[in-house]
N, CA, C and O of each residue as an XYZ file, in Angstrom:
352
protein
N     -45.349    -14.215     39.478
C     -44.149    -13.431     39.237
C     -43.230    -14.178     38.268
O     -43.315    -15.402     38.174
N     -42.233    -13.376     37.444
C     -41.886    -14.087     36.240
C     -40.744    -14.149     36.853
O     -40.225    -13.196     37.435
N     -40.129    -15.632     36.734
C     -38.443    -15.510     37.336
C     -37.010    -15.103     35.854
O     -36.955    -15.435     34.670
N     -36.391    -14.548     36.445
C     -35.646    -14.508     35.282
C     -34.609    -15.306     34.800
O     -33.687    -15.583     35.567
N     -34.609    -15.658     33.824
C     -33.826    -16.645     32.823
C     -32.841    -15.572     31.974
O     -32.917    -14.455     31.463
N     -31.489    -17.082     32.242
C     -30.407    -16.348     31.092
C     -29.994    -17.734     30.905
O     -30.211    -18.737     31.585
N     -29.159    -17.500     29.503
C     -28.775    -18.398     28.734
C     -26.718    -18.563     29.606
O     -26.081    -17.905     30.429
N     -26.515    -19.503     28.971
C     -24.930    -20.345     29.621
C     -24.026    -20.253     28.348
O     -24.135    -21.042     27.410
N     -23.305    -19.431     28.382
C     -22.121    -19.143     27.557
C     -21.820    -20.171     26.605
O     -21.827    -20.125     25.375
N     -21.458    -21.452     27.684
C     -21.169    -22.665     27.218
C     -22.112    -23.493     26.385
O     -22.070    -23.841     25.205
N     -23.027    -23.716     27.413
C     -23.837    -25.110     26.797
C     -25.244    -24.935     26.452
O     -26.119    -25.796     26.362
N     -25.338    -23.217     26.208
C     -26.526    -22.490     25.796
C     -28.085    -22.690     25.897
O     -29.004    -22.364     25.147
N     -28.033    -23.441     27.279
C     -28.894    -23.939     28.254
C     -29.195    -22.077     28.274
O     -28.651    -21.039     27.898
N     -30.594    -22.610     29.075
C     -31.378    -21.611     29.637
C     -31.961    -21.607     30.827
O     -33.165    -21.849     30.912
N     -31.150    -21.314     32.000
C     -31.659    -21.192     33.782
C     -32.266    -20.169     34.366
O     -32.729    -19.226     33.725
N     -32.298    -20.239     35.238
C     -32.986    -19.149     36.660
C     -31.569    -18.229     36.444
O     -30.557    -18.845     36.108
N     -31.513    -17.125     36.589
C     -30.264    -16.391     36.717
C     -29.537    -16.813     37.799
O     -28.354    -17.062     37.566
N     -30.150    -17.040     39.548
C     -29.714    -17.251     39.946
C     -28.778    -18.664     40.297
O     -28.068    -18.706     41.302
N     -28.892    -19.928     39.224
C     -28.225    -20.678     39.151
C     -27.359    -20.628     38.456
O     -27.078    -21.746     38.024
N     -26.461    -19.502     37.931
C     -25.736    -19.412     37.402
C     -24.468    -18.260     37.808
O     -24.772    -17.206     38.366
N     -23.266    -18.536     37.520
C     -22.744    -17.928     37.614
C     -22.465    -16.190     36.199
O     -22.572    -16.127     34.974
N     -22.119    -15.181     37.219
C     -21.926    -14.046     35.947
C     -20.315    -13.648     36.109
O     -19.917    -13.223     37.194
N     -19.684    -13.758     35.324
C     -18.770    -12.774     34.995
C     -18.911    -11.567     34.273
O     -19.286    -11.846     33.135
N     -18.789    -10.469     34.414
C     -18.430     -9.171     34.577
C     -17.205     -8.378     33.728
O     -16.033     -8.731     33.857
N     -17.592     -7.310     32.878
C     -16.196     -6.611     32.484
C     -16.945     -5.678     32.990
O     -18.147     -5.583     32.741
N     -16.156     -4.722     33.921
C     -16.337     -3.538     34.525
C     -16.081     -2.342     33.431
O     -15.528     -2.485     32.340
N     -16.613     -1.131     33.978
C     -16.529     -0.191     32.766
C     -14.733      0.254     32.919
O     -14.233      1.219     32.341
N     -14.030     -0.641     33.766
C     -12.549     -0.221     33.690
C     -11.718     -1.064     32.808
O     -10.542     -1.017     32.446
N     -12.555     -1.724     32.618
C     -11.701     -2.956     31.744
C     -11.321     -4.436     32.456
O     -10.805     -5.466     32.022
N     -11.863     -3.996     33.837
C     -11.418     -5.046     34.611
C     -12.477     -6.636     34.492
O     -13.666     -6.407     34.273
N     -12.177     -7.766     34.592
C     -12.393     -8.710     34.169
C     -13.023     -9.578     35.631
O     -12.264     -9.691     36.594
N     -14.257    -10.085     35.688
C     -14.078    -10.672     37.383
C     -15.366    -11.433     37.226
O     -16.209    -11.441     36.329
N     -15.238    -12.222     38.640
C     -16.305    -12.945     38.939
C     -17.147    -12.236     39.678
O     -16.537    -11.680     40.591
N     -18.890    -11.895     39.677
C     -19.526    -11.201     40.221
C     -20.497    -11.906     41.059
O     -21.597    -12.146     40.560
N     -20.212    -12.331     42.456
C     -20.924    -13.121     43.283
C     -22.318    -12.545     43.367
O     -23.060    -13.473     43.044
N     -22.913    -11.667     43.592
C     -23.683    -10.596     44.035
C     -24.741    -10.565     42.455
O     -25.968    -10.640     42.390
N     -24.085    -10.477     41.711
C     -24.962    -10.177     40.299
C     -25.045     -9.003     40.332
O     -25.903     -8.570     39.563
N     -24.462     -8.192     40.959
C     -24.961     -6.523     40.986
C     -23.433     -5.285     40.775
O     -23.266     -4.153     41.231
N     -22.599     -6.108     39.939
C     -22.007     -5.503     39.550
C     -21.830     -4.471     38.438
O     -21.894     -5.203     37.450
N     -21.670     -3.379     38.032
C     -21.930     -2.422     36.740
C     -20.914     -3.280     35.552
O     -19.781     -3.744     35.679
N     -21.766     -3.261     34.484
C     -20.681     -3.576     33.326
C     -21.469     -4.653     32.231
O     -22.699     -4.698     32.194
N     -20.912     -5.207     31.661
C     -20.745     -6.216     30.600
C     -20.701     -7.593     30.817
O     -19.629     -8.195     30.763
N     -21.954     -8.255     31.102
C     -22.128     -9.447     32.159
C     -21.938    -10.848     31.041
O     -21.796    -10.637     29.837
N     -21.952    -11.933     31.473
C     -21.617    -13.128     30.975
C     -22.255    -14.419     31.640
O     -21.536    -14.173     32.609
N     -22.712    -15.191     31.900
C     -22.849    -16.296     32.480
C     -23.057    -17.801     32.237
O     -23.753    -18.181     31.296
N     -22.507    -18.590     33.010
C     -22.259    -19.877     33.125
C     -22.829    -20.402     34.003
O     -23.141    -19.797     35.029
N     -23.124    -21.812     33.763
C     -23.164    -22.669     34.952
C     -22.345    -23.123     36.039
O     -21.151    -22.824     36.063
N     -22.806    -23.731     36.828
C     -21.601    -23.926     37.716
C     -21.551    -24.797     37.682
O     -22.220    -25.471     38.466
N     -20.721    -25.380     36.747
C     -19.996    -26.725     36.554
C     -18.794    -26.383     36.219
O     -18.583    -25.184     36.037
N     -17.784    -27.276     36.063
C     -16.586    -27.469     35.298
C     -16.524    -27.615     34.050
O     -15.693    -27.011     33.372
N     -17.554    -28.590     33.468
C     -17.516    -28.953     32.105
C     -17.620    -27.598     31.646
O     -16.759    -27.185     30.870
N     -18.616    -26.799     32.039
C     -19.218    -25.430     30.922
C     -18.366    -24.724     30.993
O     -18.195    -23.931     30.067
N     -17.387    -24.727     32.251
C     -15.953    -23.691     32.439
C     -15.197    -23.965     31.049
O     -15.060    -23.176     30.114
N     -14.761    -25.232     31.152
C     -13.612    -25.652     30.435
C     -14.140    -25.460     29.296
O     -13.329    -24.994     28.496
N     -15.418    -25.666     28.785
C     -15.776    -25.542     27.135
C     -16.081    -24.052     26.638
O     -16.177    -23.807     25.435
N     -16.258    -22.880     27.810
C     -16.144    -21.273     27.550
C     -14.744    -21.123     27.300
O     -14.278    -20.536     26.323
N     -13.818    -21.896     28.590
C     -12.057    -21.489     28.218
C     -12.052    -22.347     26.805
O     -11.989    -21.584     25.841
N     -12.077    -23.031     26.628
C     -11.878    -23.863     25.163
C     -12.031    -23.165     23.880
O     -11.163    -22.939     23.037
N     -13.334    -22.848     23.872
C     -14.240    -22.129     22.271
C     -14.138    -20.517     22.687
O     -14.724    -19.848     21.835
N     -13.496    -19.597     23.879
C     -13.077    -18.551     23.938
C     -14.597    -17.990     23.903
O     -14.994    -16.947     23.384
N     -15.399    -19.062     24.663
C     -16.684    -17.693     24.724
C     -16.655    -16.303     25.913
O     -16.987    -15.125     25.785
N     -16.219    -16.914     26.822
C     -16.409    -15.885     27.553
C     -15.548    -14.705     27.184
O     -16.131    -13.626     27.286
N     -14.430    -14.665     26.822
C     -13.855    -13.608     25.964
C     -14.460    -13.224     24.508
O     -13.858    -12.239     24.080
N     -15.326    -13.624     23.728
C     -16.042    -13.165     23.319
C     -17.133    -12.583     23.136
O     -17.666    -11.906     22.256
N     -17.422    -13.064     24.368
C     -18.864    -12.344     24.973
C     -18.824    -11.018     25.588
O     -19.626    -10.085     25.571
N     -17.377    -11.219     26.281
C     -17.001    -10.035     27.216
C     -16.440     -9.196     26.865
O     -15.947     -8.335     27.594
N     -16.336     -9.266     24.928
C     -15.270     -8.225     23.889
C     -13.763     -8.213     25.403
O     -13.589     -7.049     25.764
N     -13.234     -8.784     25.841
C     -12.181     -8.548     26.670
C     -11.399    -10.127     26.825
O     -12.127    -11.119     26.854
N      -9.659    -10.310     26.935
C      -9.423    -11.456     27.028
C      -9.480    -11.618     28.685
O      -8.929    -10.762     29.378
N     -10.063    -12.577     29.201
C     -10.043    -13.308     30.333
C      -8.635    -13.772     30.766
O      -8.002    -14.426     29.938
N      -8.036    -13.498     32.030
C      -6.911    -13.811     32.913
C      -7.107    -15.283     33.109
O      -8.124    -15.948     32.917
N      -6.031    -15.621     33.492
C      -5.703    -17.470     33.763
C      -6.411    -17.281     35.646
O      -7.140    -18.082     36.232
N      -5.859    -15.968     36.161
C      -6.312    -15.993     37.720
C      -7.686    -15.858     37.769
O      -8.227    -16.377     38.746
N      -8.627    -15.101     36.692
C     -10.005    -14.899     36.707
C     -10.700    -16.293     36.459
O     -11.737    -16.566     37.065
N     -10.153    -17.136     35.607
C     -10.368    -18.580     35.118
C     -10.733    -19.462     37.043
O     -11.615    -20.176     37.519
N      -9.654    -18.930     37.458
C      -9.054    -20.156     38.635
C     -10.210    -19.785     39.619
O     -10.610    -20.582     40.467
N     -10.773    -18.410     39.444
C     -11.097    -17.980     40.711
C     -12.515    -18.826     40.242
O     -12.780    -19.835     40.895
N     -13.278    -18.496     39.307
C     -14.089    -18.879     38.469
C     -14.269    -20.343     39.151
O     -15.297    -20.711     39.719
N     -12.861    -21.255     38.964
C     -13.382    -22.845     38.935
C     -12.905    -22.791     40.606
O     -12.858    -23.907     41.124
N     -12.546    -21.618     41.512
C     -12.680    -22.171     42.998
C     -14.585    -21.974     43.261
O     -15.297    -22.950     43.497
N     -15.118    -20.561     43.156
C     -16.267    -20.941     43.077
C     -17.472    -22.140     42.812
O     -18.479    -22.534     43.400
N     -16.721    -22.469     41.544
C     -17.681    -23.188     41.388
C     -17.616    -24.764     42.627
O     -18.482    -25.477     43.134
N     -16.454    -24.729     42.669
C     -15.714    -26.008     43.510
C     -16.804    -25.807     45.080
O     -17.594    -26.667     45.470
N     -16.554    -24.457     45.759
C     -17.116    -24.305     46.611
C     -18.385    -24.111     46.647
O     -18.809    -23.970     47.794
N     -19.177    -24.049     45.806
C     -21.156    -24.259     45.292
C     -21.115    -25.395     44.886
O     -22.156    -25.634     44.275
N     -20.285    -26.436     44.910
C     -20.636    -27.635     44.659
C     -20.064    -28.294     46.067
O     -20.002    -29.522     46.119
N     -19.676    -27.572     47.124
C     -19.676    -28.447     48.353
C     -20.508    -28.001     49.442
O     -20.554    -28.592     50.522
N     -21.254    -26.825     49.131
C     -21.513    -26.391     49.844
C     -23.075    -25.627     49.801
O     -23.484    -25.004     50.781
């Protein structure tokens, strides 16, 4: 069985989907973190690190990826996740 691979916004690595995180633009415009992967819309993904956070907020990929600007609260929620997959 073929596992599926996606590429990292940031550091344009290539993982298992499921090691990665997706952000999401919904067909409302709305902007979010999609735990599940099974959200409708305009997907994005990262690793779950900090570094790859800070270098998507940095070089504005994930808002370019997501044609949409990214919230400072979508950012935060973003780096609590990742905080909590790295303790847990």
């Amino acid at each position: 069985m073929k596992i599926p691979m996606r590429q990292c916004s940031a550091c344009r690595g290539h993982f298992e989907k499921r090691q990665l995180l997706r952000i999401v633009r919904t067909p409302d415009g709305d902007v979010l973190l999609d735990q599940r992967g099974k959200v409708s819309g305009r997907g994005v993904y990262i690793c779950r690190s900090e570094e790859c956070l800070n270098k998507a907020v940095k070089t504005r990929a994930l808002s370019r990826a997501l044609e949409a600007p990214v919230s400072d609260e979508t950012i935060e929620s973003i780096r609590q996740a990742i905080r909590e997959s790295a303790n847990g």
